[in-house]
DSSP file (Angstrom, degrees, kcal/mol; ACC not computed):
  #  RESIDUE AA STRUCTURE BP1 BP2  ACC     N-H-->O    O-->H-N    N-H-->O    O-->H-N    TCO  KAPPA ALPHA  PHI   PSI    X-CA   Y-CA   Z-CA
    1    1 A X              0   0    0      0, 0.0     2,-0.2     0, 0.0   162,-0.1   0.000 360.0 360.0 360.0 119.4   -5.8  -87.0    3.2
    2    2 A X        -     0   0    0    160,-0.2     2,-0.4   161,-0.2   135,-0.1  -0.609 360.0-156.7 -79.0 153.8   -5.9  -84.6    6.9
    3    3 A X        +     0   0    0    133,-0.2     2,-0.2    -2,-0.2   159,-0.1  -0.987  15.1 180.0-135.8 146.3   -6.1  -81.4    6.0
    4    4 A X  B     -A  161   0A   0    157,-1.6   157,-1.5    -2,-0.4     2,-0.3  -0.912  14.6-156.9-143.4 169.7   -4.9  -78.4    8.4
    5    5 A X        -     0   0    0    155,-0.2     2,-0.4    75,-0.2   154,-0.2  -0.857   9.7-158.6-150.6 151.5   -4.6  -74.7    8.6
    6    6 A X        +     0   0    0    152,-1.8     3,-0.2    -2,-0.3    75,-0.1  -0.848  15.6 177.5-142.1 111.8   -2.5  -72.7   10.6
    7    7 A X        +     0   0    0     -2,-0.4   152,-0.1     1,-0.2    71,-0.0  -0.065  53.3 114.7 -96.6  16.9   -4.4  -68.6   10.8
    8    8 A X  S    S+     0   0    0      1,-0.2    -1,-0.2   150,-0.1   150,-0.0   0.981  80.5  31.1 -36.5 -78.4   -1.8  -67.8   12.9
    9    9 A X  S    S+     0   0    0     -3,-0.2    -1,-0.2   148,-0.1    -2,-0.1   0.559 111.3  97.5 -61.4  -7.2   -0.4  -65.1   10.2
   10   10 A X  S    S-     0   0    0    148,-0.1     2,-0.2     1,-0.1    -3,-0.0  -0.411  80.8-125.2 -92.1 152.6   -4.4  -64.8    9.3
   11   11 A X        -     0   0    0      2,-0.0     2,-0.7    -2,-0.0    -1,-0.1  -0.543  30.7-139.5 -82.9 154.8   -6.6  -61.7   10.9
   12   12 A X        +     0   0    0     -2,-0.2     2,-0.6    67,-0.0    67,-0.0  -0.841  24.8 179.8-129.4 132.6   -9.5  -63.4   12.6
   13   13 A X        -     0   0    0     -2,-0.7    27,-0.2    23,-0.1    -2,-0.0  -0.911  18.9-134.1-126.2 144.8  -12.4  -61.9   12.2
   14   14 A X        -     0   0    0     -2,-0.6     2,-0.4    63,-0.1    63,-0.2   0.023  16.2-129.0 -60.5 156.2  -15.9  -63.0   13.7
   15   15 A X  E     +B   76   0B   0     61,-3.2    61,-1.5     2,-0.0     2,-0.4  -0.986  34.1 169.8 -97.6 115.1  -19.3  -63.1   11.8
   16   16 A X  E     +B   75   0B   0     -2,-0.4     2,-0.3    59,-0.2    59,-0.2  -0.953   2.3 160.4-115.8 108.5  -22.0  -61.2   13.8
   17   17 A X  E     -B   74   0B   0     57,-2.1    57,-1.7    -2,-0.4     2,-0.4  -0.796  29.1-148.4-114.2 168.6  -25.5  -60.3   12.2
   18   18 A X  E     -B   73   0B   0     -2,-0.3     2,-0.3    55,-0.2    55,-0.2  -0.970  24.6-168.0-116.9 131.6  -29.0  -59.3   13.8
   19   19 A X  E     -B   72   0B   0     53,-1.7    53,-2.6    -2,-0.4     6,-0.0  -0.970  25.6-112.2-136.7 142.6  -31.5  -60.7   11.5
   20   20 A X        -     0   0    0     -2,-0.3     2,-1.5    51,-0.2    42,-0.1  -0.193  37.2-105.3 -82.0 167.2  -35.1  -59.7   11.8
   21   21 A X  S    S+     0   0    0     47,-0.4     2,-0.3    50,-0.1    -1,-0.1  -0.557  86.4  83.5 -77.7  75.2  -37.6  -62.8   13.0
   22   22 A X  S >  S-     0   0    0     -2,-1.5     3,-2.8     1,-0.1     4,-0.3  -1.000  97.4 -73.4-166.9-166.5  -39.5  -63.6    9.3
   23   23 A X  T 3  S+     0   0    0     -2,-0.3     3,-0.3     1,-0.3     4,-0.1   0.369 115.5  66.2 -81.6   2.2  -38.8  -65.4    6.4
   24   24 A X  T 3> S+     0   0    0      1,-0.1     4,-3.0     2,-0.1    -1,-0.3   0.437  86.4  80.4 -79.1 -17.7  -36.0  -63.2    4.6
   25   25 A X  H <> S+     0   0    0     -3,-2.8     4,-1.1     1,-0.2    -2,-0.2   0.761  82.1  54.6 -86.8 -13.6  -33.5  -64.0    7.5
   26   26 A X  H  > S+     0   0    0     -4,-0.3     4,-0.9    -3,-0.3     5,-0.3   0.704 115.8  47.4 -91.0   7.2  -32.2  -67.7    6.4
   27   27 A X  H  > S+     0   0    0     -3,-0.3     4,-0.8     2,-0.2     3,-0.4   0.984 111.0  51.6 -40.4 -80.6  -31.4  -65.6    3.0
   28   28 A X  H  X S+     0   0    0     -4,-3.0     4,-2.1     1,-0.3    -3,-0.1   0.509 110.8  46.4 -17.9 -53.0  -29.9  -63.1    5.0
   29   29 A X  H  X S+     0   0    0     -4,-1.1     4,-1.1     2,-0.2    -1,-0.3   0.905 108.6  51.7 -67.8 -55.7  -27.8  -65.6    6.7
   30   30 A X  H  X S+     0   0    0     -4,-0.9     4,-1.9    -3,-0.4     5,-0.4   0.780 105.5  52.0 -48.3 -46.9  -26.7  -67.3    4.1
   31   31 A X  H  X S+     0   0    0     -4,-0.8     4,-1.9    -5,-0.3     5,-0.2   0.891 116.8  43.0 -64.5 -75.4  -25.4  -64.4    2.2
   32   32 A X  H  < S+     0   0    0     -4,-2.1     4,-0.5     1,-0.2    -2,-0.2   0.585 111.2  56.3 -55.5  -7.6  -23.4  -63.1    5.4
   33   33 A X  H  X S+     0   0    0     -4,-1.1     4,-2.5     2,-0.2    -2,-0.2   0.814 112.2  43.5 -95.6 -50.4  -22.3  -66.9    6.1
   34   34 A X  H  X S+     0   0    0     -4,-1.9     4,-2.0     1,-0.3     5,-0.4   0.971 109.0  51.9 -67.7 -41.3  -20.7  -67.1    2.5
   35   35 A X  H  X S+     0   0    0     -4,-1.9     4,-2.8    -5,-0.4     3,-0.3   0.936 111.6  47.4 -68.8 -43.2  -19.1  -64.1    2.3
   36   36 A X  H  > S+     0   0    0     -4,-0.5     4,-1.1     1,-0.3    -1,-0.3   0.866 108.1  56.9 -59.2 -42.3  -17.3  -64.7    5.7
   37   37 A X  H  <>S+     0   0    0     -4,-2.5     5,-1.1     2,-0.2    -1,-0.3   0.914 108.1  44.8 -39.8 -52.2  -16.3  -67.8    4.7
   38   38 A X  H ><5S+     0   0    0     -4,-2.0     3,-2.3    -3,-0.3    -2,-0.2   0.897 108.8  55.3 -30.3 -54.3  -14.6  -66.5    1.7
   39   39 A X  H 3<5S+     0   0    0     -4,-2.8     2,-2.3    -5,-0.4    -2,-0.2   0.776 111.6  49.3 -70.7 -88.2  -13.0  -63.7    3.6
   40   40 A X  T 3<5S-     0   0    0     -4,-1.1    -1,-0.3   -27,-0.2    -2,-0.2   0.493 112.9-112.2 -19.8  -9.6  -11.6  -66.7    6.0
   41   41 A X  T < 5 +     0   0    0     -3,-2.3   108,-2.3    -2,-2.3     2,-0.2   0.414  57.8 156.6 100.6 -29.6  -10.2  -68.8    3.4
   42   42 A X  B   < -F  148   0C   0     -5,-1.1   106,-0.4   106,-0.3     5,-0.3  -0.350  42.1-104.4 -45.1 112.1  -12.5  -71.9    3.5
   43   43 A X     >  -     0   0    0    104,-3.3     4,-1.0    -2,-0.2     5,-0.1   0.277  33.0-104.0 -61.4 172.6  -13.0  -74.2    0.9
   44   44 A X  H  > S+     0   0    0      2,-0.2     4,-2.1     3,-0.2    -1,-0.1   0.779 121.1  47.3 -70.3 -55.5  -16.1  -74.4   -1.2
   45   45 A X  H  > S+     0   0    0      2,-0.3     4,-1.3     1,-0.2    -1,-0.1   0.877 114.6  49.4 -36.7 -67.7  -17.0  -77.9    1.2
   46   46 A X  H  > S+     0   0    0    100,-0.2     4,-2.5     2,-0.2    -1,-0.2   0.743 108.3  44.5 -26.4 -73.6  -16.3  -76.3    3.9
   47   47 A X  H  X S+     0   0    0     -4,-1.0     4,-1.8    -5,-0.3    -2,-0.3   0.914 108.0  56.3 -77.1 -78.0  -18.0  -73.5    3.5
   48   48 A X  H  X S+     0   0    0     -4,-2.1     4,-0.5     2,-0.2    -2,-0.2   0.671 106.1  55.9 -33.0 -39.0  -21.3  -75.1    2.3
   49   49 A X  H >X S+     0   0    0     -4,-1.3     4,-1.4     2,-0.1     3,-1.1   0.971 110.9  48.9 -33.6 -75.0  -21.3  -77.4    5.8
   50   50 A X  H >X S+     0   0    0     -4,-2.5     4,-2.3     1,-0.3     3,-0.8   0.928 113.8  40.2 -60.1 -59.8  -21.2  -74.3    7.5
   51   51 A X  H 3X S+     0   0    0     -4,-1.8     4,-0.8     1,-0.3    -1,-0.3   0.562 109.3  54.9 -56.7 -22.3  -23.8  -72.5    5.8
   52   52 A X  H << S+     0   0    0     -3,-1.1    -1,-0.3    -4,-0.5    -2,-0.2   0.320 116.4  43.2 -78.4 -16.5  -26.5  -75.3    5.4
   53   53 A X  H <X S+     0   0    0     -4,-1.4     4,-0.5    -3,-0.8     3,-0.5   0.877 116.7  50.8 -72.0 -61.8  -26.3  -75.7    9.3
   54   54 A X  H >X>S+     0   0    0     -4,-2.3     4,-2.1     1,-0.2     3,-1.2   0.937 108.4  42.7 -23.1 -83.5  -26.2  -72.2    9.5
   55   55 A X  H 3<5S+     0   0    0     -4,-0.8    -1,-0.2    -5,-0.4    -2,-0.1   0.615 111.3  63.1 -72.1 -11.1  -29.3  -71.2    7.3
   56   56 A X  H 345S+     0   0    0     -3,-0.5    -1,-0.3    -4,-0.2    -2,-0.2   0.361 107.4  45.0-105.9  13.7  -31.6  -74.6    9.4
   57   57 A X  H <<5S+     0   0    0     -3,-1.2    -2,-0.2    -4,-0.5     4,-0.2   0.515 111.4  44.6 -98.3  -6.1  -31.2  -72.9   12.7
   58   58 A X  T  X5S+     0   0    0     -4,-2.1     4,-3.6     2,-0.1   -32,-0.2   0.609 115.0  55.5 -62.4 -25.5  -32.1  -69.3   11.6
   59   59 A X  H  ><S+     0   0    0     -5,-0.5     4,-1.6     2,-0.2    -3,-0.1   0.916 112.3  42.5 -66.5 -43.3  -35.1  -71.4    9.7
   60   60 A X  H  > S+     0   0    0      1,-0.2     4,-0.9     2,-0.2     5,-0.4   0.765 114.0  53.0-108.6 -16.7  -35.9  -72.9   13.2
   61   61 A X  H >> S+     0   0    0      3,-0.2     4,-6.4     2,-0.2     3,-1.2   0.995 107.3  46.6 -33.8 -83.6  -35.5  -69.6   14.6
   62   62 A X  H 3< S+     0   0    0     -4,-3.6    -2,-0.2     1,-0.2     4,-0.2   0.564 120.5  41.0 -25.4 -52.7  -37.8  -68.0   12.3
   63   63 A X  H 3< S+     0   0    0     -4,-1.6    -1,-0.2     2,-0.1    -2,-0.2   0.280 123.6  25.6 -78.6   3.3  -40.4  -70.8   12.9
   64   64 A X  H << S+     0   0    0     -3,-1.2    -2,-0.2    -4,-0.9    -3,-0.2   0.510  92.2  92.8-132.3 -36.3  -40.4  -71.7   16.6
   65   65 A X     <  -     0   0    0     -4,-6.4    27,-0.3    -5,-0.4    28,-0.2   0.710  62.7-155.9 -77.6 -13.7  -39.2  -68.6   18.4
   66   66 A X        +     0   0    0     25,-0.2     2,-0.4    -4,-0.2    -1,-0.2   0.063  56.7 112.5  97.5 -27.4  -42.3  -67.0   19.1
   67   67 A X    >   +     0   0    0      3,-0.2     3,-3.7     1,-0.1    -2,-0.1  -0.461  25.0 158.0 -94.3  30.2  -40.4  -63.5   19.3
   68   68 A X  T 3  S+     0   0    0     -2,-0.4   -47,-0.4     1,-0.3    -1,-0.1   0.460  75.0  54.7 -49.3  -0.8  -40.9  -60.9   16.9
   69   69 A X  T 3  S+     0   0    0      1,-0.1     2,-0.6   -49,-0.1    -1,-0.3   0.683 100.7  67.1 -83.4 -31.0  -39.9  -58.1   18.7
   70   70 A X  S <  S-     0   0    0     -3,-3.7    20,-0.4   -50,-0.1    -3,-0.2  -0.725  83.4-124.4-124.5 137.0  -36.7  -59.5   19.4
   71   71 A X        -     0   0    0     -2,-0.6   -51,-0.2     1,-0.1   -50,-0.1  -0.239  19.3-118.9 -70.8 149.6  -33.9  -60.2   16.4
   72   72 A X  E     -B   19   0B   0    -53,-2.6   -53,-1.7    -2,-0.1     2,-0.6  -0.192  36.9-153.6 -82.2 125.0  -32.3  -63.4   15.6
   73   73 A X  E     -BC  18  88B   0     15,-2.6    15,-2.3   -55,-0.2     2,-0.7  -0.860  11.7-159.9-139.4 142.4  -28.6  -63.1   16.1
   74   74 A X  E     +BC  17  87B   0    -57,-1.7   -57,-2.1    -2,-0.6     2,-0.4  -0.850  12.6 176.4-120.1 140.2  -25.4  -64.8   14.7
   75   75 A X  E     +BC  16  86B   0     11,-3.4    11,-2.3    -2,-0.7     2,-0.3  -0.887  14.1 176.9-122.3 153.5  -22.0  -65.0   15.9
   76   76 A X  E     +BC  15  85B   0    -61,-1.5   -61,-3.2    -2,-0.4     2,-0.2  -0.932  11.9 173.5-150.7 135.3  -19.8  -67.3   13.6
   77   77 A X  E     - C   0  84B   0      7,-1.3     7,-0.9    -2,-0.3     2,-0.4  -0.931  25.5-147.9-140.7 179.8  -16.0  -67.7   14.4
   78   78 A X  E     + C   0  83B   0     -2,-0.2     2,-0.6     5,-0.2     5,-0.1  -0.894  18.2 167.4-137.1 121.6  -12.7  -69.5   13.5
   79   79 A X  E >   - C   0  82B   0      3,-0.8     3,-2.0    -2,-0.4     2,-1.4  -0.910  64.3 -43.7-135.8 137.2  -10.4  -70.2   15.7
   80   80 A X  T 3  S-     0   0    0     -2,-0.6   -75,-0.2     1,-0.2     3,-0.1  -0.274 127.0 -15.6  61.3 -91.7   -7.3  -72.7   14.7
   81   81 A X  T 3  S+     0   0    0     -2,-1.4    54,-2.8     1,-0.1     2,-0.5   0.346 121.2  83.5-130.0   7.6   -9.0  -75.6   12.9
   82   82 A X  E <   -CD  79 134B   0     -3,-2.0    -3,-0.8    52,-0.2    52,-0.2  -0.794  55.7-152.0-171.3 157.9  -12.8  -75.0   13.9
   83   83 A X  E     -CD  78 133B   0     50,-2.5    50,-1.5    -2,-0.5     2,-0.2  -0.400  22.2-160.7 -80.4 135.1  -15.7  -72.9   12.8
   84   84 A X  E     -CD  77 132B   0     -7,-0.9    -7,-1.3    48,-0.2     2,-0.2  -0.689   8.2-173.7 -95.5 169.4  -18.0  -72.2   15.7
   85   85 A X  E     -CD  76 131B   0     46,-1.4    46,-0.6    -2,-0.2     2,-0.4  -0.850  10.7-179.2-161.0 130.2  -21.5  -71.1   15.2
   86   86 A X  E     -CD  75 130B   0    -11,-2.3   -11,-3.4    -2,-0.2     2,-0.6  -0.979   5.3-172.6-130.8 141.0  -24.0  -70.0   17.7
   87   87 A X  E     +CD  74 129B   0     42,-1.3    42,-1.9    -2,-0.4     2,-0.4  -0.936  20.2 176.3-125.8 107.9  -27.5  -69.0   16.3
   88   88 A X  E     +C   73   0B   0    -15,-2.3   -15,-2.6    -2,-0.6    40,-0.2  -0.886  11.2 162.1-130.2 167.5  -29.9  -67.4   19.2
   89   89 A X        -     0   0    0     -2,-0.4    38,-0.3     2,-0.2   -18,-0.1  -0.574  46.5 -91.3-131.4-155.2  -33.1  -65.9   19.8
   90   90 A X  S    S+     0   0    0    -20,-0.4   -19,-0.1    36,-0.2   -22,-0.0   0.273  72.5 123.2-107.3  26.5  -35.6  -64.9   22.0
   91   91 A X  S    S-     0   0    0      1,-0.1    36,-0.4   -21,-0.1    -2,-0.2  -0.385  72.0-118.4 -63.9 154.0  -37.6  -67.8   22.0
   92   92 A X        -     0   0    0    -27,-0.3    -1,-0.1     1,-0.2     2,-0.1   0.166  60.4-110.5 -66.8  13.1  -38.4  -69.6   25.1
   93   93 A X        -     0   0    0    -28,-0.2     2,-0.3    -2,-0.1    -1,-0.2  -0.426  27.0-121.2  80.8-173.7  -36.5  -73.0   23.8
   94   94 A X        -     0   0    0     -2,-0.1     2,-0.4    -3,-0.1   -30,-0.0  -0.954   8.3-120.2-170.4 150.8  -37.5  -76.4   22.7
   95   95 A X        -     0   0    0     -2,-0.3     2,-0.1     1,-0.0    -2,-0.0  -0.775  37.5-111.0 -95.7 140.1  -37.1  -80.1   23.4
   96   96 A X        +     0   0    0     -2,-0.4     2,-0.3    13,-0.0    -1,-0.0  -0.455  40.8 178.1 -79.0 152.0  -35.8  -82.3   20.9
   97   97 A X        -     0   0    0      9,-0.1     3,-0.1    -2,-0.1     2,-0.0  -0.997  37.9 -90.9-145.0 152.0  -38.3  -84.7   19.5
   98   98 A X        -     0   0    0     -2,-0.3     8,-0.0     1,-0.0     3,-0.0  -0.427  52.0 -94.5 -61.2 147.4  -38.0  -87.2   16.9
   99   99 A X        -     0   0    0      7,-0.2     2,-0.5     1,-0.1     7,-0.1  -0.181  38.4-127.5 -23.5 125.0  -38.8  -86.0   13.1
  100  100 A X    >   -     0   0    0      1,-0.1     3,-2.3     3,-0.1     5,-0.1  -0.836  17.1-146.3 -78.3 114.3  -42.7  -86.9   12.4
  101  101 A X  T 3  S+     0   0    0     -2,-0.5    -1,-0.1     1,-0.3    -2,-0.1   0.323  90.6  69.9 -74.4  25.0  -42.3  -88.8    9.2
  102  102 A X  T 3  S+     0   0    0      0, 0.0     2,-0.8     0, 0.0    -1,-0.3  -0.179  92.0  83.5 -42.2  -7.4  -45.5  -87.5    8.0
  103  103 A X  S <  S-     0   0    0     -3,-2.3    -3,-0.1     2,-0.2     0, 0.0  -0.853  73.5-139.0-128.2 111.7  -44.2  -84.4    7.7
  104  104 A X  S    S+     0   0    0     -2,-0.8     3,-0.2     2,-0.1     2,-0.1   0.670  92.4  44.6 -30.8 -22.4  -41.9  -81.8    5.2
  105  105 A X        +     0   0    0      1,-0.1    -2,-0.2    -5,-0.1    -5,-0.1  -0.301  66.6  79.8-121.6-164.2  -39.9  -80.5    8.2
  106  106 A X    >   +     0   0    0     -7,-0.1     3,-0.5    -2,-0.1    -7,-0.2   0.045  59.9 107.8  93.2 -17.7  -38.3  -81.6   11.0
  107  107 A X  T >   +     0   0    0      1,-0.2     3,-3.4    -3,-0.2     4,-0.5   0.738  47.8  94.9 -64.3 -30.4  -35.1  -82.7    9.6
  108  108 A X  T >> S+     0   0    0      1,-0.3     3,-2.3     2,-0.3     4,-1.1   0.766  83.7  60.2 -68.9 -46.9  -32.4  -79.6   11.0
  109  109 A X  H <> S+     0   0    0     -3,-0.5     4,-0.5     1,-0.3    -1,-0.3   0.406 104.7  45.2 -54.4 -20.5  -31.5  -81.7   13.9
  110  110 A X  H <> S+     0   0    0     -3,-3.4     4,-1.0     2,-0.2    -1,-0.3   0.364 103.8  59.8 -96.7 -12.3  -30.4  -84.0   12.1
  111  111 A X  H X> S+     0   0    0     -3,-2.3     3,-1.7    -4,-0.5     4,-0.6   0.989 109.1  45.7 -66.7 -89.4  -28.6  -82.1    9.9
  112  112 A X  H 3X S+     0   0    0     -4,-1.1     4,-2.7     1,-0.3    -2,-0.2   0.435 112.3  55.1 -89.2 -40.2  -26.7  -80.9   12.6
  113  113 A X  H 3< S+     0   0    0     -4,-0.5    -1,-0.3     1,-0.3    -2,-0.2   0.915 115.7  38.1  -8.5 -77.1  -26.3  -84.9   14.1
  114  114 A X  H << S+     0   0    0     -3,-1.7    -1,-0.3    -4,-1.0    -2,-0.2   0.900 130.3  22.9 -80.3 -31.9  -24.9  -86.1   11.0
  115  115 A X  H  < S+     0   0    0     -4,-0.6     2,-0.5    -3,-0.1    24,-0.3   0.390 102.5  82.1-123.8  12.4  -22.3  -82.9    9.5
  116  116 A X     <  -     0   0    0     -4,-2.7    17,-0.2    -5,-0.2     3,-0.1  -0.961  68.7-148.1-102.0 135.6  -21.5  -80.8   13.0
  117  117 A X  S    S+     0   0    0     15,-0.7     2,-0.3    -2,-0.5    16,-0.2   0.934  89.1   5.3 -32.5 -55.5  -18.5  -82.4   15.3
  118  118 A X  E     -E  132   0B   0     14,-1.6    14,-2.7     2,-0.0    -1,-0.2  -0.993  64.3-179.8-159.1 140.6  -20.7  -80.8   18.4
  119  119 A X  E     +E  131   0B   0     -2,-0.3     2,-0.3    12,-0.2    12,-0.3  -0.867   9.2 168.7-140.1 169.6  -23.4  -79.4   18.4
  120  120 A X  E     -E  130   0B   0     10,-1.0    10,-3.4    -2,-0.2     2,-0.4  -0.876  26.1-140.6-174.1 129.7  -25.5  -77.8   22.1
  121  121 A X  E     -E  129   0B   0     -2,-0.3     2,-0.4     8,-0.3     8,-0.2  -0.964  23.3-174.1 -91.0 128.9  -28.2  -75.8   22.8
  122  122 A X        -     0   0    0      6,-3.1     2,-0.5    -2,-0.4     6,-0.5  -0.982  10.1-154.2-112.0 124.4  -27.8  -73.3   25.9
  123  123 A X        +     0   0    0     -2,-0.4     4,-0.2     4,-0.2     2,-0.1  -0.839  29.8 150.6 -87.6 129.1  -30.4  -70.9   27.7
  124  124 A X  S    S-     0   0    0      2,-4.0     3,-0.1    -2,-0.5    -1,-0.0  -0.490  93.6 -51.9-163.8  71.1  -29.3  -67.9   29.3
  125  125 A X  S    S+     0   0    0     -2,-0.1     2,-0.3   -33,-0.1    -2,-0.1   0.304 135.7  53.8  60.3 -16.0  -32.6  -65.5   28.9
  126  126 A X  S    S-     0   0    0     -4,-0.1    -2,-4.0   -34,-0.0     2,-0.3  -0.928  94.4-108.7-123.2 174.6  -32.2  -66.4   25.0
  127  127 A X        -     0   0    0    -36,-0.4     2,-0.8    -2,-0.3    -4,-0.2  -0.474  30.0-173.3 -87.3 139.3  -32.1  -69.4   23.3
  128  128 A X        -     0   0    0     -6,-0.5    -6,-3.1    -2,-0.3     2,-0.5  -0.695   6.8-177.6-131.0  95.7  -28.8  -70.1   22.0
  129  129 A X  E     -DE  87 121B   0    -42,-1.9   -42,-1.3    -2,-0.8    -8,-0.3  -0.919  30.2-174.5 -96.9 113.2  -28.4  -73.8   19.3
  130  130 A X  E     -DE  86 120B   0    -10,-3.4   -10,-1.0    -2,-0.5     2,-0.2  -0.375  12.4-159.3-105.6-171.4  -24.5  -73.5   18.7
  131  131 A X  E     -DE  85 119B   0    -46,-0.6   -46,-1.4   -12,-0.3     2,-0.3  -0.917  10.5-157.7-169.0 127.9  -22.3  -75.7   16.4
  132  132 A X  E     -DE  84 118B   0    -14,-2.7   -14,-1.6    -2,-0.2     2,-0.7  -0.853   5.3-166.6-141.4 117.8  -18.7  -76.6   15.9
  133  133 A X  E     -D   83   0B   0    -50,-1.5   -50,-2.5    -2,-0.3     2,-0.4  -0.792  13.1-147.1 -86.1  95.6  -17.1  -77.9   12.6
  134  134 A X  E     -D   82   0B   0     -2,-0.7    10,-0.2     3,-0.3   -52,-0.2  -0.480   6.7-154.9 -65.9  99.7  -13.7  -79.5   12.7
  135  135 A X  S    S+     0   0    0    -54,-2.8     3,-0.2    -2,-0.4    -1,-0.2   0.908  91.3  47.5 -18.4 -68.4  -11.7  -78.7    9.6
  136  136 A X  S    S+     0   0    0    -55,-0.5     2,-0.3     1,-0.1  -133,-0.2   0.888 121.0  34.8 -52.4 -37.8   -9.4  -81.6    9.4
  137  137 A X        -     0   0    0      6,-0.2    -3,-0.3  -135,-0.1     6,-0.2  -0.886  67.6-141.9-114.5  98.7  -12.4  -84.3   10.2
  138  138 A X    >   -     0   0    0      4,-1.2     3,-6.8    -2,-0.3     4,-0.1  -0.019  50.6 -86.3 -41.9 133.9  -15.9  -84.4    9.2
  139  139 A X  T 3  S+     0   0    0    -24,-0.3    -1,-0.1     1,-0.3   -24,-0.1   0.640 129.4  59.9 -11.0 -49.6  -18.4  -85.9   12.0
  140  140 A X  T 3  S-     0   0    0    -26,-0.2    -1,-0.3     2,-0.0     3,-0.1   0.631 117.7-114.1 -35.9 -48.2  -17.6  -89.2   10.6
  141  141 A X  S <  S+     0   0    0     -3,-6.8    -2,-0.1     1,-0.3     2,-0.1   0.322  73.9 126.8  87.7   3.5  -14.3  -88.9   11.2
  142  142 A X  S    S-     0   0    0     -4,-0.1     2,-1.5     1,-0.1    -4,-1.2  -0.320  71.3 -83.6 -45.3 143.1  -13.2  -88.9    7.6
  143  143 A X        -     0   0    0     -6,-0.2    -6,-0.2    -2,-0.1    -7,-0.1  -0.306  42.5-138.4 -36.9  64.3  -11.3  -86.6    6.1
  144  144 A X        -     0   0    0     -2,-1.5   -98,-0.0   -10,-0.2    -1,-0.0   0.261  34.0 -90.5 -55.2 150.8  -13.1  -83.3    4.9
  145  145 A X  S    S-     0   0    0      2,-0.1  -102,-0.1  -142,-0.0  -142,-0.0   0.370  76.7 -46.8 -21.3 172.3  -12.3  -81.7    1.6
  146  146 A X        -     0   0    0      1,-0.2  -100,-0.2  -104,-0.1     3,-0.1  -0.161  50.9-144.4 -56.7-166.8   -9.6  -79.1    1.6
  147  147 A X  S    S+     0   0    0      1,-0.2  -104,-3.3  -143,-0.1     2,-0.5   0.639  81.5  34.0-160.0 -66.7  -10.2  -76.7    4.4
  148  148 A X  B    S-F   42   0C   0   -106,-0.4  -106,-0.3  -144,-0.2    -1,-0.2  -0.947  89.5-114.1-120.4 128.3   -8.9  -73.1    2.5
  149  149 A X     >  -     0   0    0   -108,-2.3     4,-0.6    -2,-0.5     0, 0.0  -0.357  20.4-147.3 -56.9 130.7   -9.4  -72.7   -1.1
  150  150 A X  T  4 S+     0   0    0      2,-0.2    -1,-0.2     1,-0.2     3,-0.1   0.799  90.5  61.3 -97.2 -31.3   -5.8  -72.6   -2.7
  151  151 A X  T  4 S+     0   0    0      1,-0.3    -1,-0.2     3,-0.1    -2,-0.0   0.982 111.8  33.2 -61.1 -48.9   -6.9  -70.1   -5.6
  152  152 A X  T  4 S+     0   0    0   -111,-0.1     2,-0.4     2,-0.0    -1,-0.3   0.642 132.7  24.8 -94.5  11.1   -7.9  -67.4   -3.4
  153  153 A X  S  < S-     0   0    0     -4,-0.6     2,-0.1    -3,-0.1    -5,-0.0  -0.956  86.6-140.1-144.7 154.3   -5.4  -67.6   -0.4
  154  154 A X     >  -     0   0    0     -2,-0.4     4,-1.5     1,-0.1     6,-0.2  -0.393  33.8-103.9-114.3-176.0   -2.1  -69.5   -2.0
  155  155 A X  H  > S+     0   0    0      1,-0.2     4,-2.0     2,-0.2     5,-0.1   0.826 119.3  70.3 -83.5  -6.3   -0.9  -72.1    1.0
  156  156 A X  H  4 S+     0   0    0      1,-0.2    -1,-0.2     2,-0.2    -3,-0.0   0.631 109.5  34.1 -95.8  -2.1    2.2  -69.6    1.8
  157  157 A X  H  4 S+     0   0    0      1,-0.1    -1,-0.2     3,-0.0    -2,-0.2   0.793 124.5  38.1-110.8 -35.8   -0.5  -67.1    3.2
  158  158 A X  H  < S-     0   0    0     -4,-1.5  -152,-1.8    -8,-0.1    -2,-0.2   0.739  99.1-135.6 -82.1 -16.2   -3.3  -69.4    4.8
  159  159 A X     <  +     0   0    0     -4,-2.0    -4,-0.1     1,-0.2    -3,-0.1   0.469  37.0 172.4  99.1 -11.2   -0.6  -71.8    6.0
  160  160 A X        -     0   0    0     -6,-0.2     2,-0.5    -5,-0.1    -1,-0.2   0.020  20.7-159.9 -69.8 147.8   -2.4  -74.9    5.0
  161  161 A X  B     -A    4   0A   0   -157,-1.5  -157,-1.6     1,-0.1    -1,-0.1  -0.947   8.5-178.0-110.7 126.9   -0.3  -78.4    5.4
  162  162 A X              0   0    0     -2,-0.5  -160,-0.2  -159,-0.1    -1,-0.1   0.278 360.0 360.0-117.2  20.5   -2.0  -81.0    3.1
  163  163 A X              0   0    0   -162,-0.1  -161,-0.2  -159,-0.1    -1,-0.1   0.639 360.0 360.0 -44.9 360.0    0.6  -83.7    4.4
């Protein structure tokens, strides 16, 4: 089953937080990632992607950037059929390196590998690891779960085709 959304008739509105650099901000995140999902419409699936991607790059924030003066910020959007997310700091960057398997961590990169469509890091005087999840198709290219939860938004307001 593809699943689609048409947010034409939908407002769209952005997610933007500042979250302080320490260990309360992938909470933080999380808390402001669901509720904006809700207010968009998103399915439960959906929504749970976005928010476990979400809450292991304020985590890598939090632990790598170096920066405590300067806050952690998230922009989340939707536009058509896929959720951006761009997670930045002021940390100087990083190179990817493989996971030590000797080690509890490391994994978020691989989160993002296996359940984002695309995924990029950019520098431009912060560090900026973004994300984009395509409703209709999981990374895989499977089908993802429904895309807007039918209880709270019925399909004649969210638009959704499940043809």
């Amino acid at each position: 089953m593809r699943l689609s959304a048409d947010r034409s008739d939908m407002p769209g509105e952005d997610l933007r937080v500042e979250l302080p650099v320490g260990v309360e901000s992938p909470r933080r995140g999380r808390h402001a990632a669901r509720d904006w999902c809700g207010n968009c419409g998103l399915s439960k699936d959906a929504c749970e992607i976005v928010i476990l991607l979400l809450s292991e790059l304020v985590s890598n924030s939090v632990q790598h950037s170096g920066s405590d003066e300067t806050p952690i910020e998230v922009d989340a959007s939707l536009v058509g059929h896929t959720v951006r997310v761009v997670v930045s700091d002021g940390g100087r960057g990083f190179a990817r390196r493989a996971p030590d398997p000797s080690s509890p961590g490391g994994y978020g990169l691989l989160l993002l590998d296996a359940q984002a469509t695309r995924w990029g890091i950019s520098r431009n005087g912060r560090t900026r690891v973004w994300f984009e999840v395509d409703l209709g198709l999981a990374a895989d290219g499977a089908g993802l779960p429904p895309v807007v939860d039918r209880a709270r938004h019925p399909a004649g307001r969210a638009g959704v085709d499940t043809a």
